[in-house]
C-alpha positions as CSV (number, residue, x, y, z in Angstrom):
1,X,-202.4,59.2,5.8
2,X,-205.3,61.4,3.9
3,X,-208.5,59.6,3.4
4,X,-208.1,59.5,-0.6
5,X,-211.6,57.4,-0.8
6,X,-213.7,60.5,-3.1
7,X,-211.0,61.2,-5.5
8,X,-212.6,59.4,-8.3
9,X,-216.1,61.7,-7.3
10,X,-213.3,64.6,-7.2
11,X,-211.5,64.3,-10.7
12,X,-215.2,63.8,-12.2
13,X,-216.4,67.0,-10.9
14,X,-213.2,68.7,-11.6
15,X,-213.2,67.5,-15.3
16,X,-216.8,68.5,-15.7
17,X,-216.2,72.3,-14.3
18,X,-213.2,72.1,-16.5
19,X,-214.9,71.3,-19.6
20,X,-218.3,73.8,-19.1
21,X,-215.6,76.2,-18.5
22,X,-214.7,76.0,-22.4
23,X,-212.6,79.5,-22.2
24,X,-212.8,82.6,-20.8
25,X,-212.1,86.1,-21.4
26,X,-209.1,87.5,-19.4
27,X,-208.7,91.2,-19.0
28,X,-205.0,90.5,-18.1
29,X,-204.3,89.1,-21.5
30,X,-207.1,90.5,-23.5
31,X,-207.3,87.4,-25.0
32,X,-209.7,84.6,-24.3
33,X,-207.8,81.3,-22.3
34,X,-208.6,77.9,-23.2
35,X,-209.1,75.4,-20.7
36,X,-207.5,72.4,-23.2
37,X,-207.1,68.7,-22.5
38,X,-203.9,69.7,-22.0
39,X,-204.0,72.0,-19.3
40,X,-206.1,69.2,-17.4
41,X,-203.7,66.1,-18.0
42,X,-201.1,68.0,-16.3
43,X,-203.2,68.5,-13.1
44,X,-202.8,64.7,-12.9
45,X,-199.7,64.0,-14.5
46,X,-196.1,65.7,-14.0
47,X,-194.9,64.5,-17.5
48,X,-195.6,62.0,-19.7
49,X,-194.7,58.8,-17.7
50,X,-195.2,59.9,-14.3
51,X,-198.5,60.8,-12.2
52,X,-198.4,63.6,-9.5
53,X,-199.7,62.1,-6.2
54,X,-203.4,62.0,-5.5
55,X,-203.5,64.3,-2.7
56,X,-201.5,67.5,-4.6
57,X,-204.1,66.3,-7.4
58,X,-207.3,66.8,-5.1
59,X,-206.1,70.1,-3.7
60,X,-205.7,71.2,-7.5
61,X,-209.0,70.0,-8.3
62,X,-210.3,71.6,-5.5
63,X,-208.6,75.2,-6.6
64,X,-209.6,75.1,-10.2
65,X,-212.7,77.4,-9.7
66,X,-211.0,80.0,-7.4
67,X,-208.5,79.8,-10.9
68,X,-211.2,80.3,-13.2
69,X,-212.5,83.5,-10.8
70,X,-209.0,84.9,-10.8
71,X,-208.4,85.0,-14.5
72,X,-211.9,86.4,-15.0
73,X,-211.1,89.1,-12.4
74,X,-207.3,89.3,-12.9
75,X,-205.9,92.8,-14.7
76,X,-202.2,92.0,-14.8
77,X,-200.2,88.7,-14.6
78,X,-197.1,89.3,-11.8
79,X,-194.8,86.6,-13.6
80,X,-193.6,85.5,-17.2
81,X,-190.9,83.0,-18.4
82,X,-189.8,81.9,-22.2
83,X,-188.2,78.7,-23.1
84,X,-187.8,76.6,-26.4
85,X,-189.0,73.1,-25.7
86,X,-189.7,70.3,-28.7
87,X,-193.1,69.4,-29.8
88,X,-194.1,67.1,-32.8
89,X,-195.8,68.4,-35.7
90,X,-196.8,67.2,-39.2
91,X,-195.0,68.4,-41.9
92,X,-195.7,66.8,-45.9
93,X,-197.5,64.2,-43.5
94,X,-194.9,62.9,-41.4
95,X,-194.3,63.5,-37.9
96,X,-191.4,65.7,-37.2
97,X,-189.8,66.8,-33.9
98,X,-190.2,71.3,-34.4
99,X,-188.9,73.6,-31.5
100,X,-191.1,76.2,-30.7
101,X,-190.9,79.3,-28.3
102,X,-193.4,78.5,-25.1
103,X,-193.7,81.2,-22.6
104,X,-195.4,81.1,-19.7
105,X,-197.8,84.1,-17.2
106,X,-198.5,83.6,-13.8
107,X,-200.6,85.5,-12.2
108,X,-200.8,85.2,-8.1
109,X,-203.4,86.5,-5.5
110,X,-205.1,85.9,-2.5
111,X,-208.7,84.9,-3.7
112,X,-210.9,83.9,-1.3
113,X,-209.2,83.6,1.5
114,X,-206.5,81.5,-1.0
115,X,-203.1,82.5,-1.7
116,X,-203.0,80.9,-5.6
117,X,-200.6,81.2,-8.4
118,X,-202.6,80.2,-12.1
119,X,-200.4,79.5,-14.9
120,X,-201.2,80.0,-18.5
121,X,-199.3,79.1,-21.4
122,X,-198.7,79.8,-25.3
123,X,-197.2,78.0,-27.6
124,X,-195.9,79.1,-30.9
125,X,-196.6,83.1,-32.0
126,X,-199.6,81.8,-33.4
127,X,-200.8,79.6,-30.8
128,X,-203.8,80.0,-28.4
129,X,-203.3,80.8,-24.8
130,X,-204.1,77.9,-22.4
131,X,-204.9,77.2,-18.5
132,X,-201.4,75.0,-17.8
133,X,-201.6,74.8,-13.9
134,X,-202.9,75.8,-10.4
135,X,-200.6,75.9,-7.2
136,X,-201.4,77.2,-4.1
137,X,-198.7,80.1,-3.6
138,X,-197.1,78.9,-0.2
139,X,-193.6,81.9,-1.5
140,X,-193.1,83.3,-4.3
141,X,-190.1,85.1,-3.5
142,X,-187.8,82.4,-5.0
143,X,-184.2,82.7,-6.6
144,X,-185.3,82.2,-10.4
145,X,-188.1,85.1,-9.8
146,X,-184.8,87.4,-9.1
147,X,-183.9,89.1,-12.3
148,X,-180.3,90.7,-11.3
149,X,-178.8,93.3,-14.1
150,X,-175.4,95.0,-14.2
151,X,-174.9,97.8,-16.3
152,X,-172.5,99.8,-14.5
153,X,-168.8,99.8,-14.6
154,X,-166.4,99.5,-11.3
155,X,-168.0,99.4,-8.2
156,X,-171.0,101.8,-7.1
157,X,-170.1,101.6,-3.1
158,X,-166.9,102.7,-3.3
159,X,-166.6,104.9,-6.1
């Protein structure tokens, strides 16, 4: 079992980096990323009812500055993915469930020695780019990174 006695040193030194931090310019993007409450709650919390457990916690906290490094040094992202996903917004002052397009960048390298994979996130056309996540990039040759396309008629081999 990990010794999990600093964590509560950990998270306040990781939320303190994360707020001097503010947002930076990415040359990836061309666009400044903010680093948002938001992006920081889901370091500690996998959704809204459930926390992540301490230890993948501290090894994100720990990897949060080699994240800021690579999106300051970063000139392309190597993933992006769109969905639709719910959010509430006012509207004549009342709260109303909208969907709105999200997509999603990551960009992956070895930094430091690190094999990372940051994740930044937009919401809306109009909406400000964000810091979402921080993973350590253990593969990133997965199925859903696979985009298959079949344009051609009868069968190539044989033909």
């Amino acid at each position: 079992m990990k010794d999990l006695s600093n964590y509560e040193k950990l998270r306040e030194n990781a939320q303190k980096f994360y707020k001097e931090n503010g947002s930076i310019f990415s040359p990836a993007f061309h666009e400044k990323i903010h680093f948002n409450a938001e992006g920081f709650n889901y370091i500690i919390f996998k959704n809204a009812r459930s926390e992540r457990e301490k230890p993948s916690q501290i090894l994100r906290f720990k990897l949060l500055p080699l994240a800021v490094k690579l999106l300051k040094l970063s000139t392309t992202y190597q993933e992006f993915e769109e969905s639709i996903g719910e959010f509430e917004v006012k509207s004549f002052k009342k709260k109303v469930k909208k969907a709105k397009l999200i997509k999603y960048w990551g960009v992956i390298a070895i930094i430091d020695g690190r094999k990372i994979k940051v994740i930044t996130r937009k919401i809306g056309d109009n909406g400000a780019m964000h810091f979402w996540s921080v993973v350590p990039a253990w593969t990133t040759n997965k199925y859903r990174d696979i985009r298959l396309f079949n344009t051609m008629k009868g069968d190539p081999e044989s033909d």
